[in-house]
N, C-alpha and C positions, 0 to 999 in steps of 0.2 A: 777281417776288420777293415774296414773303410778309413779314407784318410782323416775324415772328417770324425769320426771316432777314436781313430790313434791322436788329436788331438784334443780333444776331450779328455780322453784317459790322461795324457799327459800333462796337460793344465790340470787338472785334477790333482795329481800327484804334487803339483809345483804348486797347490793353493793357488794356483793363480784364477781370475775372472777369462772366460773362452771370450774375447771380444775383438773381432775379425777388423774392427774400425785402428784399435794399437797397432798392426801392421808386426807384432809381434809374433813370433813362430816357437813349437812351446821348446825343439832342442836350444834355440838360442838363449830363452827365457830360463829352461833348466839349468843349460849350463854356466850361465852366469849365478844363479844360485845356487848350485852344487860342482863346479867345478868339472874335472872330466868326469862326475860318475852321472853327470848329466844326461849325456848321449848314449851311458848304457839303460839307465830307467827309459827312456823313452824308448830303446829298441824292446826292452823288458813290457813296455806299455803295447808296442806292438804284438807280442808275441812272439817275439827273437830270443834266445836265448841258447847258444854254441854249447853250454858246459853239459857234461854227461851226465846219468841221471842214474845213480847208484842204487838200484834196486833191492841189492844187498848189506847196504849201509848199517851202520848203528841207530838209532832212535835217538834224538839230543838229549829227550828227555822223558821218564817215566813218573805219573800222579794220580792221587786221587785227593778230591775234595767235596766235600758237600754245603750246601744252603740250609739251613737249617728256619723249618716254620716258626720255633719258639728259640729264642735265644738262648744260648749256653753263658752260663756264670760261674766263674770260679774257675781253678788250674784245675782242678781234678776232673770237671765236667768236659774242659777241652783237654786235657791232655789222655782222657780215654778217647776224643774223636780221633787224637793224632795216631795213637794204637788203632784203629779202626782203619785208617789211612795205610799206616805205614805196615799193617798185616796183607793189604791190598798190593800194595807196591813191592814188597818183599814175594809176593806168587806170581808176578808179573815177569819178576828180574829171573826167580826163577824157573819159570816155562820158556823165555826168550834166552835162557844160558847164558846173563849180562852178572855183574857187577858194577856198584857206582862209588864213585870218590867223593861226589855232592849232596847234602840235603838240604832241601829249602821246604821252610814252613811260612806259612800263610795265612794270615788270619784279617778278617775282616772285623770290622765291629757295628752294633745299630745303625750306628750313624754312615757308613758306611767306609768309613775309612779305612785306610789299608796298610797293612804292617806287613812286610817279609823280613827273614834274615835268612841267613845260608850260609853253611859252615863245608871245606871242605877236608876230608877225612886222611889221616894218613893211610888210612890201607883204603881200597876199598870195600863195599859192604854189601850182606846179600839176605841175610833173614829180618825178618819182624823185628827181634831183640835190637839188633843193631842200627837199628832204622830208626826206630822208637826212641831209644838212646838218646840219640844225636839229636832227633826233634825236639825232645823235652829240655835239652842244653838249648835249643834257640829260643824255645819256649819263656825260657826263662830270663830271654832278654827283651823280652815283647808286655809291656804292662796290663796288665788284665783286673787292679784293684779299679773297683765303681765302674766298669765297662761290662758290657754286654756285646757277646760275641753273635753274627751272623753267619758265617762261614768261614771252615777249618779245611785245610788242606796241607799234603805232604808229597813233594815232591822229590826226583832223585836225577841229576845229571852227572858228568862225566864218567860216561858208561863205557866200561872194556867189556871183551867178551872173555867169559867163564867166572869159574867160582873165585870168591875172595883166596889170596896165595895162604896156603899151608903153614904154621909155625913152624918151627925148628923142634919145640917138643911138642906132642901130641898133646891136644886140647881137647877134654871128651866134653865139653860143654859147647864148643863150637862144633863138633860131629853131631852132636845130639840137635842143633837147632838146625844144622842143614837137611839132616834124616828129617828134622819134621817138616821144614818148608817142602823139602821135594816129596812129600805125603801128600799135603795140603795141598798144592798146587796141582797134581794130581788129581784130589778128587774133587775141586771143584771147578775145573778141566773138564771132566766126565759128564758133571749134574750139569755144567754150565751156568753153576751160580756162585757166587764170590763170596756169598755168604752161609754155603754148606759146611764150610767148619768155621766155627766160631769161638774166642776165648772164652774162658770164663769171666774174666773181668768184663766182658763186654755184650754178655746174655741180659736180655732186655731192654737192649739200650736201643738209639737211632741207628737204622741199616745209616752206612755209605750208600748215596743215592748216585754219584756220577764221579769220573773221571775228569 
């Protein structure tokens, strides 16, 4: 990158106008609006950047949402998108062997405005049920009377690695929904499509179209 393009980049970043007549230089200009994280954006601008590059890292965050061509009306219409979402994101957590403490839902409306909440969980969480769960508690804090919904989404952060911890007594309802997700996730792993097993609550409905 040319010099005259690292300033560019870096006026850019600083909102600022590139006008060589100011006599203005864009680290001086950054830094005086950001202080010392001035001089690391601009080396960031150039293509500098020292810190290591964790290849083996966690993911910050795992989601699915969709745009929907006809608008969804009513909890029940969105809150089966959110089980569509959060069956997606529950085979995700489990093929990558994660756990998350966060759920965040998302929901757009016609007009296009934008509502998130996000709750974060005392344990963390790894199937569909529990996913689902937690979404419909945020759900419920997001108004949907005389609205019309555009796009549902359900997301999951503060991700550890492996399954949610064990109870102290044996819980055959939490064994039975880990048996199923690590099915599920399996065999739509295999077909290579996210929608080879599917609820029954949510036969006929809109696929999830993107992440």
């Amino acid at each position: 990158m040319g010099r005259r393009a690292e300033d560019r980049a870096a006026f850019a970043l600083a909102g600022l106008r590139d006008d060589r007549r100011s006599g203005e230089r864009p680290r001086a200009a950054l830094e005086e609006l950001l202080g010392k994280w001035g001089a690391h954006i601009v080396e960031l601008a150039k293509g500098h950047d020292p810190r290591d590059v964790d290849a083996h890292g966690l993911a910050g965050s795992i989601g699915a949402e969709q745009t929907y061509e006809e608008d969804l009306v009513g909890v029940d219409a969105v809150g089966a998108s959110l089980l569509a979402h959060a069956s997606r994101v529950a085979r995700r957590l489990m093929r990558a062997g994660l756990s998350a403490r966060t759920v965040v839902v998302k929901i757009k409306y016609a007009d296009f405005t934008l509502r998130t909440r996000r709750a974060t969980l005392r344990e963390p969480v790894q199937d569909t049920d529990a996913v689902h769960g937690a979404a419909l508690e945020l759900l419920a804090r997001i108004p949907l009377t005389d609205r019309r919904v555009r796009l549902t989404g359900v997301s999951v952060a503060g991700l550890v690695a492996g399954p949610p911890p064990r109870t102290l007594l044996p819980d055959a309802q939490a064994d039975k929904r880990r048996k199923v997700e690590e099915v599920t996730a399996r065999i739509t792993e295999r077909f290579g499509d996210e929608d080879a097993v599917t609820r029954a609550a949510l036969l006929g409905r809109t696929r999830v179209g993107r992440d």
